[in-house]
N, C-alpha and C positions, 0 to 999 in steps of 0.2 A: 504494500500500500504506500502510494506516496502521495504529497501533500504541498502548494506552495502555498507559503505567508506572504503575500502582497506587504513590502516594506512602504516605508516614506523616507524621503532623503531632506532633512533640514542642514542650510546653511553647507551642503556640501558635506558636511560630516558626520552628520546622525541618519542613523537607519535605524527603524525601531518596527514591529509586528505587533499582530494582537495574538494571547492564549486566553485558555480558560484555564480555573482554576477550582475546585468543590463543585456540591451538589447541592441545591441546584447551581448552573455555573456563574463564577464571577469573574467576568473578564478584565485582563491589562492588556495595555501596550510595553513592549521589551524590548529591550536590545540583544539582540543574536550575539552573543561575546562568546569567543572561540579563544578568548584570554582568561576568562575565568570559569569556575567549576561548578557554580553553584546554583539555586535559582533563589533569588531574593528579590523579596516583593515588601512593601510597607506595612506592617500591622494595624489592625483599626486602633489597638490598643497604643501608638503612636502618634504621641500630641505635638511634637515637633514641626516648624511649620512646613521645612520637605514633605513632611507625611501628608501634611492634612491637605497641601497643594497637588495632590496624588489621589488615585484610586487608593484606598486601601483593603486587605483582606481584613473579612471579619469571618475568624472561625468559627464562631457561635452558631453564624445563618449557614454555615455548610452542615450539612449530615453524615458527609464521609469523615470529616476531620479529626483528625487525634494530635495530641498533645503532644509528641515525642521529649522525652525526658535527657538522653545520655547520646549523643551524634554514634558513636561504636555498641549503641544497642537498639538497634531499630526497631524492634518490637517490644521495648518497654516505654509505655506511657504515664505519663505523671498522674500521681495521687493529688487529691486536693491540700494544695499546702506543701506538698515534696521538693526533695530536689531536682532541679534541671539545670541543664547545660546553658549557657547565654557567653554568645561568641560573638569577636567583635573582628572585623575585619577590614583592614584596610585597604585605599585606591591612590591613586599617584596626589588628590589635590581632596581626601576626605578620608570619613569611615562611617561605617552602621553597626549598632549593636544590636543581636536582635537572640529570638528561643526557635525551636526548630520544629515542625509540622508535619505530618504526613496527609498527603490528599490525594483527589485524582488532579492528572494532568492532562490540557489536550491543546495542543497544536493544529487548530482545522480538524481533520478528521480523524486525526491519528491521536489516540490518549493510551496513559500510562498511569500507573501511581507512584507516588516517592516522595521522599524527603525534601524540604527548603528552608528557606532559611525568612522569618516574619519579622520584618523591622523591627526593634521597638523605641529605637536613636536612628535619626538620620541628619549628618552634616549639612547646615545648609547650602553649602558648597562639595561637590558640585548638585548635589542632588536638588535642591531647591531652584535650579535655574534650567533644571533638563525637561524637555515635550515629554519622555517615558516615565512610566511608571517604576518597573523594576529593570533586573537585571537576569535572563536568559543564557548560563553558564553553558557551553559546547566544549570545553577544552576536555582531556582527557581523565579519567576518574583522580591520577595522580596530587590533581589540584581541588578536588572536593574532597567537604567535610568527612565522606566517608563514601564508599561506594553505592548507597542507594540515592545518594546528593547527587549522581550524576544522570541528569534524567534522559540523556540522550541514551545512556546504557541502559535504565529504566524499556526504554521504547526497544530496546535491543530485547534482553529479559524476557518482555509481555508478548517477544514475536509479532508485533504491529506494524514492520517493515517489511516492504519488498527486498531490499539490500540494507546492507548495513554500514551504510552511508548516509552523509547530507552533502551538499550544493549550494553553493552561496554565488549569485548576482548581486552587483552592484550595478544598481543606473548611474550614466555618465552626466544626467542631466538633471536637474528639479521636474523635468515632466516625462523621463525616463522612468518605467518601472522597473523596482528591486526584487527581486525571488531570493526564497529561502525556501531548496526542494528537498525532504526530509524520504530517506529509501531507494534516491536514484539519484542522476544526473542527466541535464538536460543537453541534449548534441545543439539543437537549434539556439541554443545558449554561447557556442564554440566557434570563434572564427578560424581554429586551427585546432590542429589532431591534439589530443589530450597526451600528457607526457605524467609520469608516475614518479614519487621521489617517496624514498622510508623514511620513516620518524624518526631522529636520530637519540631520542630522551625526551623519550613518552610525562607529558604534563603539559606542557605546551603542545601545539602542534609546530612540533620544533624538525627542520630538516637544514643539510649542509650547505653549507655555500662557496664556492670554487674561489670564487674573485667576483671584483667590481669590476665593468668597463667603464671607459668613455671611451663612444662612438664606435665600440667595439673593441677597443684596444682594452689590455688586460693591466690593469693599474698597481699588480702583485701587493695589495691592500692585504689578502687572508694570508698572513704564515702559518701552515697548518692550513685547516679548515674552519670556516668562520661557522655560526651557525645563525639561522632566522628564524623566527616566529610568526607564524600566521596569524595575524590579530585580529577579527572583525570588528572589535569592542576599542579600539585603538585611533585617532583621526588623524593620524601623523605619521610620518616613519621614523624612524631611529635608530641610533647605531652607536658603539662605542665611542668615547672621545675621541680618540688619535685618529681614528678612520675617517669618523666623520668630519675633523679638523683638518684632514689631509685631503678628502674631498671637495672639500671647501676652497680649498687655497687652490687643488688643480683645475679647480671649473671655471675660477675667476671671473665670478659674476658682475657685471659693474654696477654699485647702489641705484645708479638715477638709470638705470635700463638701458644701457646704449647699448649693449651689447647682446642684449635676448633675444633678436632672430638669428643670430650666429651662435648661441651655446648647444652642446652637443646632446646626443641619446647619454642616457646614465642605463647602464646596464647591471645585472648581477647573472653569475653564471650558476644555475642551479640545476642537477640533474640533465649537464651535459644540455642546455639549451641556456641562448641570453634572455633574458626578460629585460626589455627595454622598457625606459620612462622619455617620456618626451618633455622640452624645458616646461610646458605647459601644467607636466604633472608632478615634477620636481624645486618648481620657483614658486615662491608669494611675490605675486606681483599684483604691484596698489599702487596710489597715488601717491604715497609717501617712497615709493622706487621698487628694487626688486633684492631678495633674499633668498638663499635656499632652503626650502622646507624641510631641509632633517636635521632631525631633535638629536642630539648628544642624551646618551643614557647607558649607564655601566652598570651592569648587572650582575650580580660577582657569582663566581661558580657556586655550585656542580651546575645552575641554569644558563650562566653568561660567560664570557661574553656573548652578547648576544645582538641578534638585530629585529628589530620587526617590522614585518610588513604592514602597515595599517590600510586605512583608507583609499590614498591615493594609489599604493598599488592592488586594491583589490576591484576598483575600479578598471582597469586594465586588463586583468586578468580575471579568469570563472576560477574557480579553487571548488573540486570537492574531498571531502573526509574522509577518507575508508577506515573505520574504526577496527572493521575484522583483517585484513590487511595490515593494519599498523601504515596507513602512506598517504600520502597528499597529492595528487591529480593537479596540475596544471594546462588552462589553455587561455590561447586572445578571446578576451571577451568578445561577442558580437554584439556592439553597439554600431548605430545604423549610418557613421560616419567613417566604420571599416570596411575596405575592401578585402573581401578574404583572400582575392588572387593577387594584391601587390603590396600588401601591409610587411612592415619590414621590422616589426616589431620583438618581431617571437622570431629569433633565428635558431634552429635545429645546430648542433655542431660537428652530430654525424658522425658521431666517432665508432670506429672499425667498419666504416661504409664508404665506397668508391668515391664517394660526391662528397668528400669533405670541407668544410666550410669551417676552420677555426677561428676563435678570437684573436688577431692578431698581439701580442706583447711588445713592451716599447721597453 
């Protein structure tokens, strides 16, 4: 069985769906996050004013709802007056404190049951300034509370899928539609052949990275092999300091624009193909001049160094999940200002094949 969430795209960087949540259902709006684990939604019992600026759950008016007591015992429920577990979690510019829930879940047509996590604090920052309600966790069990907190593996469990996969579109545009296809992948989605990469350190949807280009050429940026994160939940890209400081200085963007229809492809070479950015999807460019959009962020091991893919490149590319696999599927988005037969985006590199095509090195 498969399923799309029809997204919205705010301000270029938010995409957010509706689920339901209890019985009878009470619907949010979410954000598809392939960076975190969880599902967290606001509690009615949350008087903060994020909350109240928010749909909130009310477990009372659901009839399936249970109280969960201890995250590592999913089937013990709170006595009246007992102890429970209350975790608090933090995000790069907040945090939420909240008790944990069991219910039913459904995404469109496809539902499950499982664990989440009910507000009962929320930052007003960022959560009081975002269109969503909560937060719809897709990253791998590794980064949830416990394995029934991951409800994509929930849907996995319950046998509710055709495959055991999801699919993420991004629209390139404010009046482009976003998909989010839970059990398959969509080809009509794909302006080029889909190309496969293994998880390299299951919790993120984390996979290796060869090197950077510009313009193709190989910028020997990864010693070793660098690694990146698929982030949905992310509106930026990011990369370590020294990489991204040294990208910086090699693309020599000039402040007041004079040079931005001459800056080149920004590539990264992953699974033996280049994924190209065009300056259009690597530069802020405003009236106050132009910058390069990636964020400096140092991630200290056993996760990082790290990079992530946010927004901008998911925009570009379709990405799906194969969770039974363990791998990440890459292809050119088809959005409708791609030509599939001359787009120069996605280079194949062809390796141990006649027709090879490599990234030059300088």
């Amino acid at each position: 069985m498969s399923r799309r969430a029809a997204c919205r795209e705010v301000h270029a960087s938010e995409y957010y769906g509706k689920i339901a949540v209890g019985s009878p259902p009470q619907e949010f709006t979410v954000v598809f996050d392939t960076g975190s684990g969880n599902l967290l939604l606001p509690s009615k019992s949350c008087t903060d004013e994020a909350c109240k600026s928010h749909k909130r759950f009310d477990a009372a008016a659901s009839k399936t709802a249970l109280d969960v007591a201890f995250a590592d015992q999913p089937d013990k429920t709170v006595e009246k007056g007992g102890d429970r577990d209350v975790v608090t979690i933090t995000f790069g510019t907040g945090e939420i404190s909240g008790i944990f829930i069991k219910d039913d879940i459904c995404v469109g047509n496809i539902c499950t049951h499982g664990d989440f996590v009910a507000a009962t604090q929320e930052s007003d920052e960022p959560f009081g300034l975002v269109p969503f309600d909560g937060i719809f966790g897709l990253s791998l069990p590794q980064m949830s509370e416990a394995p029934h907190f991951n409800i994509f593996d929930c849907m996995i469990r319950d046998k509710v899928l055709k495959s055991n996969m999801f699919a993420i579109f991004f629209g390139g545009t404010d009046t482009e539609e976003s998909e989010i296809t839970f059990g398959e992948f969509k080809t009509n989605r794909m302006a080029s052949k889909i190309f496969w990469v293994p998880v390299s350190n299951p919790g993120y949807w984390q996979v290796e990275m060869e090197d950077i280009t510009i313009q193709n050429h190989r910028q020997q940026l990864c010693h070793g092999n660098c690694q990146v994160a698929v982030d949905s939940g992310t509106s930026l890209m990011a990369g370590p300091v020294d990489i991204i400081n040294s990208l910086t200085e090699k693309l020599s963007v000039k402040n007041d624009c004079s040079n931005y229809k001459k800056l080149p492809d920004l590539g990264f070479i992953v699974g033996d193909h280049i994924l190209n950015l065009k300056p259009e999807d690597y530069i802020d460019k405003s009236e106050d001049g132009c910058s390069v959009a990636l964020m400096t962020l140092d991630i200290p091991p056993p996760k990082g160094p790290l990079f992530i893919f946010g927004d901008p490149f998911l925009r570009k590319y379709y990405t799906v999940y194969d969770r039974e696999q363990l791998k990440v599927g890459f292809a050119l988005a088809a959005h409708p200002q791609v030509d599939r037969k001359k787009q120069t985006m996605f280079i194949d590199l062809g390796r141990g094949s006649v027709h090879r095509k490599h990234a030059v090195s300088r």
